[in-house]
C-alpha positions in Angstrom: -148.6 -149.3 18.6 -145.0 -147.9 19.9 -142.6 -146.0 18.0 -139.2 -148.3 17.7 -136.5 -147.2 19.2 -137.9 -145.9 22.8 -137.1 -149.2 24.4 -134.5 -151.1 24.7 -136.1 -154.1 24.9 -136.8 -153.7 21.1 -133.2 -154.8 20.1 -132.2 -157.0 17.6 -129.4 -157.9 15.3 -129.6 -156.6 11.9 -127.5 -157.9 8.9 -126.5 -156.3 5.9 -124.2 -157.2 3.2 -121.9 -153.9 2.6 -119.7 -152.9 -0.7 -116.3 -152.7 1.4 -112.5 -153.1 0.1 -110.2 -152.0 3.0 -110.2 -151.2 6.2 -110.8 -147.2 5.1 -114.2 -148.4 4.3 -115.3 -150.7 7.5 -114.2 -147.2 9.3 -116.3 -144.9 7.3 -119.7 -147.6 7.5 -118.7 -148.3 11.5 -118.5 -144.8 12.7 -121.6 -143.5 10.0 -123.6 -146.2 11.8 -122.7 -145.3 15.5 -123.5 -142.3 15.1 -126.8 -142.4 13.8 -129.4 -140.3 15.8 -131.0 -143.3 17.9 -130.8 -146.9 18.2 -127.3 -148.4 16.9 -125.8 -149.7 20.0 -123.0 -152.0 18.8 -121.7 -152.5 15.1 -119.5 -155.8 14.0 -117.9 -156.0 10.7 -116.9 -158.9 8.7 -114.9 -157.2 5.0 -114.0 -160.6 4.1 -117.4 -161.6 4.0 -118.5 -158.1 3.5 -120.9 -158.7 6.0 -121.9 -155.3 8.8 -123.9 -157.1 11.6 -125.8 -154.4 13.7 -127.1 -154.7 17.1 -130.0 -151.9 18.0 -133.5 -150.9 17.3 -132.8 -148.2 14.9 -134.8 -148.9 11.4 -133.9 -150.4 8.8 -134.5 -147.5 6.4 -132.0 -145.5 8.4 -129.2 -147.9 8.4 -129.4 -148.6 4.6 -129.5 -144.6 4.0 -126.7 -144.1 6.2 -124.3 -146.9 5.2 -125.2 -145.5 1.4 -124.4 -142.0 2.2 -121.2 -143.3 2.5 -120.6 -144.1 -1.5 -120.9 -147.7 -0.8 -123.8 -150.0 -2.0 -125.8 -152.1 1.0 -128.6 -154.6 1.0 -130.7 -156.3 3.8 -129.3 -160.2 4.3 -130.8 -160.7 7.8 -132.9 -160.4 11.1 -133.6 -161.7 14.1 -132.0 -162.1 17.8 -128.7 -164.2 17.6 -128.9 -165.6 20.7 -131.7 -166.7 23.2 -134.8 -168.9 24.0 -137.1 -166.7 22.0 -135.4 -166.7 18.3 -138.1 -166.0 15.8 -137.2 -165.7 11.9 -138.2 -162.7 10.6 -141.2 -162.7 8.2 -141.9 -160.3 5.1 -144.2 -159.2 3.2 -143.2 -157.6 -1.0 -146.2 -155.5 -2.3 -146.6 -156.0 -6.2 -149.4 -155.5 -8.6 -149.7 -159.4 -8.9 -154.0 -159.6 -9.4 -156.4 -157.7 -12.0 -157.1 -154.1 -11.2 -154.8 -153.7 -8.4 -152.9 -150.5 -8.7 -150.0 -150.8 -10.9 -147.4 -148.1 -9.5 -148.5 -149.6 -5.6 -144.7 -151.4 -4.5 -143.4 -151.9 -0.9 -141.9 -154.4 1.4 -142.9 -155.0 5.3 -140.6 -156.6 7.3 -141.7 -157.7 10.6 -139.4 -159.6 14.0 -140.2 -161.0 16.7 -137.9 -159.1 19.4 -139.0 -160.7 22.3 -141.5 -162.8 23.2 -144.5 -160.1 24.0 -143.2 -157.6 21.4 -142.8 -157.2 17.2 -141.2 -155.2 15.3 -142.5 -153.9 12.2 -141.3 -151.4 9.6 -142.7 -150.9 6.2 -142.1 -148.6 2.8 -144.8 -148.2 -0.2 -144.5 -145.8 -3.2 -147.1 -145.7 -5.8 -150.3 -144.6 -3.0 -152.4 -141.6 -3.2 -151.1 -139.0 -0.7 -153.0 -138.9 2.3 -153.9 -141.6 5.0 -154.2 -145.3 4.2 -155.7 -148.1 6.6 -153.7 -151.0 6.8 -153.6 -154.2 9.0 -152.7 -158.3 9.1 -155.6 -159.8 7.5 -156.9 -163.7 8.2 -156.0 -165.5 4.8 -152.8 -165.3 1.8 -156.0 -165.7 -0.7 -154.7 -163.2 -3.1 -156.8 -164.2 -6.0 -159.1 -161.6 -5.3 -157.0 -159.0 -3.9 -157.7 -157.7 -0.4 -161.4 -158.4 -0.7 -160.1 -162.7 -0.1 -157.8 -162.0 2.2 -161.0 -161.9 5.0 -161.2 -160.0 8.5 -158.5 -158.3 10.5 -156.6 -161.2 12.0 -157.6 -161.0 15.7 -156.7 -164.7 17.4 -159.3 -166.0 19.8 -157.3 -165.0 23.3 -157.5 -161.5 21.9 -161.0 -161.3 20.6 -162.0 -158.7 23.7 -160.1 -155.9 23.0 -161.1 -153.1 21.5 -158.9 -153.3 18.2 -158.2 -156.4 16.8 -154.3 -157.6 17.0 -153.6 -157.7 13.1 -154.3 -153.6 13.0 -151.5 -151.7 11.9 -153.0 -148.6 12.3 -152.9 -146.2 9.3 -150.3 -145.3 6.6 -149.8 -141.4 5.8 -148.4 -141.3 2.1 -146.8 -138.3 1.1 -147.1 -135.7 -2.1 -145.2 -138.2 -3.7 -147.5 -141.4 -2.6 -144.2 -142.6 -0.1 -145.2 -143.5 3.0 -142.2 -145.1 5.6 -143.3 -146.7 9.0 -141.9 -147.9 11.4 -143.3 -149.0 15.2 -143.6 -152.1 17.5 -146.6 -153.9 18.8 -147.4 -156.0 22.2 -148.3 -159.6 22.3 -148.5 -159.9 18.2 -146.4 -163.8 17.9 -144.0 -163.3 14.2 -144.6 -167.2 13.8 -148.2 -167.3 13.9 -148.4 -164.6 10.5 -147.0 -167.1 7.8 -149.3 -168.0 5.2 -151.3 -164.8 6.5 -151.7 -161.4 4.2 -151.1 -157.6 5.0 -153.5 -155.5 3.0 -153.8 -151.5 2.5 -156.5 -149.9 1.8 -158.1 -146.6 -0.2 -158.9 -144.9 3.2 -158.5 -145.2 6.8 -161.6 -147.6 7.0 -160.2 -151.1 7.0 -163.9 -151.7 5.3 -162.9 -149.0 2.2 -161.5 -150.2 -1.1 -158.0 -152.7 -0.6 -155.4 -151.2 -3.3 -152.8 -153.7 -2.3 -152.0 -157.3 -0.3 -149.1 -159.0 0.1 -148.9 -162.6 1.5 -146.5 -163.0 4.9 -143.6 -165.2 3.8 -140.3 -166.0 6.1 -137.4 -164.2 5.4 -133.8 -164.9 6.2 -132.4 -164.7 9.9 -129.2 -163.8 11.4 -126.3 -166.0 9.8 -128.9 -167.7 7.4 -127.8 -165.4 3.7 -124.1 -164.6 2.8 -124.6 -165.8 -0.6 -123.7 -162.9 -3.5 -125.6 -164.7 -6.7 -129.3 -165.2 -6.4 -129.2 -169.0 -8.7 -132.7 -168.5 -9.6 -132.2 -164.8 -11.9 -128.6 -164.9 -11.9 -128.6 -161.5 -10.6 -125.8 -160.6 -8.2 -127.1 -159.2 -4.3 -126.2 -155.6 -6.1 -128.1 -156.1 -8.9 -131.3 -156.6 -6.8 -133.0 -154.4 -4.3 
């Protein structure tokens, strides 16, 4: 695994949908943004659409935190690479307590893009763990009704089966004193397309063989240009209203 943001190579476009009235407030997002630490190398802005399209490698996490340090709500609407042969739609993965004696406070959301073709992105954030280190990794099957112990093996496709770790692990998750644990890092020759229908599962310990707390089943998510809408039809919540 490689941290993000150490190559450029791991650029994308990332789109949010902003709070913004006036110009006084595509400013303030614009120059919060470019100057984050790492990773923001251009930023667009749309206010009629209300729409901040960001070009970079810096996570998602930090983007969201800076825009909202500003005073002004954001939300996720979009990943992917605008342009080129190797657009992927970005796939994701929301942890809820949805099978018996999973653990109830366990929530989080992976979110992972194909950047190019021989490299993924993948960044992740759980609350509700026990603090310490947590094994987690792309498991074979989105057979929830067990929990993790249905999801089977680490996923580790056939042109991969001689290496040392299988492709599908994600390494470990370190949870804090508050059971948060953020990640954020990019793996070689893992293919976004080949994970739908797949599961991500976490686990008591470092063991990938321990005790799975939580799986979540790998679902595509919006791309670049593909979500502008404000009002969810299904809830009839509004984009704010919803996290």
């Amino acid at each position: 695994m490689e941290p993000v943001g150490l190559e450029l190579k791991t650029s994308g476009q990332t789109e949010f949908m902003v709070d913004m009235k006036c110009e006084g407030c595509v400013s303030s997002v614009k120059n919060k943004l470019l100057n984050l630490e790492v990773g923001v190398k251009k930023v667009d802005v749309d206010l009629n659409n209300q729409v901040v399209r960001v070009l970079g490698s810096s996570s998602v996490k930090a983007m969201l935190d800076g825009m909202e340090q500003t005073g002004r709500r954001a939300r996720l609407i979009g990943q992917g690479i605008p342009e080129g042969p190797h657009v992927v739609a970005p796939q994701i993965s929301r942890f809820q307590p949805l099978w018996p004696n999973s653990r109830p406070s366990c929530l989080g959301i992976v979110r992972l893009v194909q950047v190019n073709m021989e490299l993924a992105r993948i960044e992740a954030s759980f609350s509700g763990l026990t603090p310490g280190k947590h094994g987690w990794a792309i498991n074979e099957f989105g057979d929830l009704t067990r929990g993790v112990a249905s999801t089977g093996k680490v996923f580790n496709p056939g042109d991969q089966a001689t290496s040392e770790e299988p492709l599908g692990d994600l390494g470990t998750l370190d949870a804090d004193g508050n059971g948060e644990a953020q990640f954020s890092s990019s793996k070689r020759t893992l293919r976004v397309a080949d994970l739908i229908g797949r599961s991500i599962a976490v686990y008591e310990t470092e063991g990938k063989s321990s005790t799975g707390v939580a799986a979540a089943v790998i679902a595509r998510s919006a791309g670049v240009g593909e979500n502008y809408k404000k009002l969810c039809t299904c809830d009839g919540l509004t984009i704010w209203e919803s996290r």
